[in-house]
C-alpha positions as CSV (number, residue, x, y, z in Angstrom):
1,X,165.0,120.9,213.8
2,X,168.8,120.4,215.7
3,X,170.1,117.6,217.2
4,X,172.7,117.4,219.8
5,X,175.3,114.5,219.2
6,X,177.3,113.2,221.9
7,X,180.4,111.4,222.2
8,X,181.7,112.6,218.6
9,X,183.5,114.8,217.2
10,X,181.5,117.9,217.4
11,X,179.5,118.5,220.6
12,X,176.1,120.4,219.8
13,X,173.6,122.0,222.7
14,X,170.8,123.5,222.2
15,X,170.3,127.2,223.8
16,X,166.6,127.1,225.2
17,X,166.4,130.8,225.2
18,X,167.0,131.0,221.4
19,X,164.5,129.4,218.8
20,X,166.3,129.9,215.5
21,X,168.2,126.6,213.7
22,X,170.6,129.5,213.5
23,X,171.6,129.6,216.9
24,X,172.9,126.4,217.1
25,X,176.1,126.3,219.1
26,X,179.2,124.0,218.5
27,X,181.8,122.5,221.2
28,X,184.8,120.8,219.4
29,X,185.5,117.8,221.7
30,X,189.6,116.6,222.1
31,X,190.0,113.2,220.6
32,X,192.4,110.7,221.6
33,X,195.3,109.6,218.5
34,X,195.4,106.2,217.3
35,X,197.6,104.3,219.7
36,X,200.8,103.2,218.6
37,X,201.8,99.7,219.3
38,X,205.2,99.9,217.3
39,X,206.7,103.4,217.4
40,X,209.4,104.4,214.8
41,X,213.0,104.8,216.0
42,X,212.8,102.2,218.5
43,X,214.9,99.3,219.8
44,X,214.7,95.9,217.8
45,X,216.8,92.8,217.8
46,X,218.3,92.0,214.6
47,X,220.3,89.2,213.1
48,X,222.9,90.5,210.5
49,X,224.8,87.1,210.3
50,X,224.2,86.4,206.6
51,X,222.7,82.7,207.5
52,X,219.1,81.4,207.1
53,X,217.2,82.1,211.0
54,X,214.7,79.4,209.3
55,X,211.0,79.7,210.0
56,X,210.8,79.5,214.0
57,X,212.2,82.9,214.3
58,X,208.9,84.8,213.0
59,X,207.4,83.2,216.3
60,X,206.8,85.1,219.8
61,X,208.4,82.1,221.3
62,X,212.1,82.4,219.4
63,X,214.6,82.9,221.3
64,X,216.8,85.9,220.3
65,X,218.5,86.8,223.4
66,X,221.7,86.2,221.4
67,X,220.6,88.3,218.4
68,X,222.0,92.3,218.3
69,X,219.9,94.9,219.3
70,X,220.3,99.1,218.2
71,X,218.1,102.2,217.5
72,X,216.0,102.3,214.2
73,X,217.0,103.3,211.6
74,X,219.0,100.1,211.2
75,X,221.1,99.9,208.1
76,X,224.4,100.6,206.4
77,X,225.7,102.3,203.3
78,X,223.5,105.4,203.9
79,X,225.2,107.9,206.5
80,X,222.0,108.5,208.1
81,X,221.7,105.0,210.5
82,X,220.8,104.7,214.4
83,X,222.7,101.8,214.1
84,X,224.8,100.3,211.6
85,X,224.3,96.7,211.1
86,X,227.3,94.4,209.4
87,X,227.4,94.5,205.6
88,X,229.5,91.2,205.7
89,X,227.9,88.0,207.1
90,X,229.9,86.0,209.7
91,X,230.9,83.1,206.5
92,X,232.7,86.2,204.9
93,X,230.1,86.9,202.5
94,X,227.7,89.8,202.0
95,X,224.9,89.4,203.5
96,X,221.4,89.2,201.6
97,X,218.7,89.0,204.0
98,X,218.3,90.8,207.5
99,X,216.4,89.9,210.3
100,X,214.2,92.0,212.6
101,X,212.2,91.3,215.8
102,X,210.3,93.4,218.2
103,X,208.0,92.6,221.3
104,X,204.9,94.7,222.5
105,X,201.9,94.6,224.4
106,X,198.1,94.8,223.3
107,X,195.6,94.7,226.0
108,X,192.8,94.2,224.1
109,X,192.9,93.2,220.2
110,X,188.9,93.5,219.5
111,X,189.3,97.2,219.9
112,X,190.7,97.8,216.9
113,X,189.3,97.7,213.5
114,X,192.6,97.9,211.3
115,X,196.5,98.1,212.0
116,X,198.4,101.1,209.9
117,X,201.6,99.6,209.3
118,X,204.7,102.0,208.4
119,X,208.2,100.2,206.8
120,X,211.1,102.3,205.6
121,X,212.9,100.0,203.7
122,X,215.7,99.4,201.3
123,X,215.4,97.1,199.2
124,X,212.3,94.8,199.8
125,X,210.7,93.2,202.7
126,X,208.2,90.9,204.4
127,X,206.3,91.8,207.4
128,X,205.6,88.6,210.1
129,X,202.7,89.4,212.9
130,X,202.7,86.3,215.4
131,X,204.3,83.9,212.9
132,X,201.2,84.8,209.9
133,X,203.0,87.1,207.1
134,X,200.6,90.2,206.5
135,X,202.9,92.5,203.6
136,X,205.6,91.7,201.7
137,X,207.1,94.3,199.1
138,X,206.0,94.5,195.9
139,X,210.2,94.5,195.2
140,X,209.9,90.7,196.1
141,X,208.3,88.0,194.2
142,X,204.5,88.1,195.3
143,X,202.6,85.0,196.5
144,X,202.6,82.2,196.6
145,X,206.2,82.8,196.0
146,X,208.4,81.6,198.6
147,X,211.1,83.7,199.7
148,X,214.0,82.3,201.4
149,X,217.6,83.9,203.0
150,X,218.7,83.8,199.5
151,X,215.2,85.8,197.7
152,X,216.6,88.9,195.7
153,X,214.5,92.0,195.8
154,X,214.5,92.5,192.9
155,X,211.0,91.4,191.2
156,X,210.3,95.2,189.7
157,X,214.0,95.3,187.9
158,X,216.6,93.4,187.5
159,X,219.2,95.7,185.9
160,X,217.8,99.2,188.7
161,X,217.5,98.6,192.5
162,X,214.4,100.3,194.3
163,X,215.0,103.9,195.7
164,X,216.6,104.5,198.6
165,X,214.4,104.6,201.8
166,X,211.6,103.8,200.2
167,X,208.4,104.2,202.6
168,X,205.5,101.1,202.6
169,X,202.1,102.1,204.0
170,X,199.5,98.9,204.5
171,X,196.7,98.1,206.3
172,X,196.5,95.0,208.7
173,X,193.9,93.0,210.0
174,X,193.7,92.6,213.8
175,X,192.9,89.3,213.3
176,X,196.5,88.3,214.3
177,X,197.0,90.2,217.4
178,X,196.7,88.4,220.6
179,X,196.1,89.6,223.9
180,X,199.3,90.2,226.1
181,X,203.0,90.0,224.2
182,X,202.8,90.1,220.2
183,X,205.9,90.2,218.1
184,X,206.5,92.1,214.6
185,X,209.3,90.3,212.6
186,X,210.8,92.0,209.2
187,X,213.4,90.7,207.0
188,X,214.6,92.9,204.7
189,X,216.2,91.6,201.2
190,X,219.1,92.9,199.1
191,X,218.7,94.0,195.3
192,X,221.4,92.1,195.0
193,X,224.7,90.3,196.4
194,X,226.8,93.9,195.9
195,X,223.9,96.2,197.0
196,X,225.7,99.5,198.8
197,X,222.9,100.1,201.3
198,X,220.3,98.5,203.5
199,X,217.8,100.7,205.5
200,X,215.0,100.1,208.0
201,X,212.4,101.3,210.5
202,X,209.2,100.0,211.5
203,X,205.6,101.6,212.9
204,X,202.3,100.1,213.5
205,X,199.2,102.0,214.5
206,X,196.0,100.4,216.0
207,X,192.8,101.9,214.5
208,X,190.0,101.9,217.5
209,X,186.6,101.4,216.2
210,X,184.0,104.0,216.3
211,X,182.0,104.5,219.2
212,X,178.5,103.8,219.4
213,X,175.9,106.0,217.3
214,X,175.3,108.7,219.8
215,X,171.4,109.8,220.9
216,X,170.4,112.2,219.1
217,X,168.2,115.3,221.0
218,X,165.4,116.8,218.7
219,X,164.1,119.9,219.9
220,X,160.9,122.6,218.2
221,X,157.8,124.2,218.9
222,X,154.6,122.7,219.3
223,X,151.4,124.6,220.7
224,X,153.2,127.6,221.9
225,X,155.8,125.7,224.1
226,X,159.7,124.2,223.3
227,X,159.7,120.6,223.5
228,X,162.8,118.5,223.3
229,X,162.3,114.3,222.5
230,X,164.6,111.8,222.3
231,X,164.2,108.5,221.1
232,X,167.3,106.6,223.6
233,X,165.6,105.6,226.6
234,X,169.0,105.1,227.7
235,X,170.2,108.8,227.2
236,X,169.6,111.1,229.9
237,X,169.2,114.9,229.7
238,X,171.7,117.6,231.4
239,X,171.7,121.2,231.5
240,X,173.6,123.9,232.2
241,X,173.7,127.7,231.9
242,X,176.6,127.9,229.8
243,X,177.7,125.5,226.9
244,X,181.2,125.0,228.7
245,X,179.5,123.1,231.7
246,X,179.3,122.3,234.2
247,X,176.4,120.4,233.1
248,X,173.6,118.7,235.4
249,X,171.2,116.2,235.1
250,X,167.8,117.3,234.9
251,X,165.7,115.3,237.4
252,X,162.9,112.8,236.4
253,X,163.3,114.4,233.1
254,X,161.3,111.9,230.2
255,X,161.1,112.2,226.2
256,X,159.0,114.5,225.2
257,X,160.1,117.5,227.9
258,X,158.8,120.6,228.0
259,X,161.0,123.6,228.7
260,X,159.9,126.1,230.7
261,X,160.3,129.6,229.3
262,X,160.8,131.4,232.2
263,X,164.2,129.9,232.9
264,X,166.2,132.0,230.7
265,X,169.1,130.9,229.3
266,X,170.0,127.3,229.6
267,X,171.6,125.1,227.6
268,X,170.6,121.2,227.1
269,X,172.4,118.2,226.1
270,X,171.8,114.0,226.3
271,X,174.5,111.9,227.5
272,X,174.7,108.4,228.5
């Protein structure tokens, strides 16, 4: 027995001049990408003073209109930045900890099922989405350590910083996005006071969920005569006389549907 499955991956319709299982036919359908609500190599606003931004500046509502702004990847040390960012804070000091902000737009947070995050890095990290921290490094000391502007990155080793441009890969919950403007904030920690280089670029992917289970078209012989059922009341049946379309619905048509042999070729699908 065949099925035709809509509204997946792989399209399948049943040719109702052909009996055999081994005529089945098979459409690949185009899928649409995971949208990307952070792309990499993008414009963020950054804070490279050296100073502590204290808590308020994980929050949408922080206002950095006086904090820089460049390309990703933001860094120094490395030869290979967007932007270089100041080594030395503005007390004369090198800096420890760098701050990262960036605004986007969700329309609608229930469609997704899971956030891919993406963090080039170097040395360690902590990842803020709407103020609630969802990674941090595991260079940095883990929870419920607190880090501060003054954390090292250097929970793995002491005496051997990370590698350079190491990549993180997470998942999120979409439990902290909120409809309209969200903001991503990242601050990035040094190995250590004399560290050489600081890198970083950001991405985060929205994971859709899965459609509905799609109706499912049974087909086979009974009594001399092709008869297709489905159980969807919902789904309605289309034909047409070649698998690429254009397809038609099939007046009045009811589960179980007898096909009429003299029709030749025809190909038959449910859709909703």
């Amino acid at each position: 027995m065949t099925q035709t499955l809509l509204r997946m991956n792989l399209s399948y319709a049943i040719n109702a001049q052909l009996a055999a299982p081994s005529n089945l036919f098979f459409l690949r359908i185009t899928t649409n990408p995971s949208p990307v609500l952070v792309a990499s190599n993008r414009r963020w606003r950054y804070l490279d003073t050296g100073g502590d931004a204290g808590p308020a500046w994980r929050q949408l509502a922080c206002d950095d209109s006086g904090w820089s702004n460049g390309v990703a990847q933001l860094g120094f040390g490395d030869q290979d930045e967007n932007t270089p960012i100041r080594q030395v804070g503005t007390h004369g000091l090198n800096t420890l900890t760098f701050y990262f902000r960036q605004r986007f737009e969700v329309e609608d947070p229930g469609v997704y099922t899971n956030l891919a995050l993406w963090l080039l890095r170097d040395d360690g990290d902590v990842v803020y989405l709407n103020g609630a921290e969802v990674y941090r490094s595991p260079t940095l000391p883990p929870p419920p350590a607190v880090i501060t502007f003054q954390t090292l990155a250097n929970h793995l080793s002491v005496s051997d910083p990370p590698p350079d441009n190491a990549v993180d890969q997470a998942n999120v919950s979409p439990i902290f996005l909120a409809p309209g403007t969200n903001i991503v904030a990242v601050e990035i920690h040094q190995h250590r006071a004399d560290s050489s280089d600081v890198s970083f670029d950001f991405a985060l992917t929205g994971e859709p969920a899965p459609p509905p289970a799609p109706p499912i078209l049974h087909w086979g012989r009974f009594d001399g005569q092709t008869v297709l059922v489905w159980a969807d009341p919902l789904s309605l049946l289309e034909r047409a006389d070649e698998v690429t379309g254009p397809w038609v619905r099939v007046s009045s048509a009811a589960s179980p549907y007898v096909l009429d042999p003299g029709t030749g070729r025809v190909f038959y699908r449910l859709s909703r």
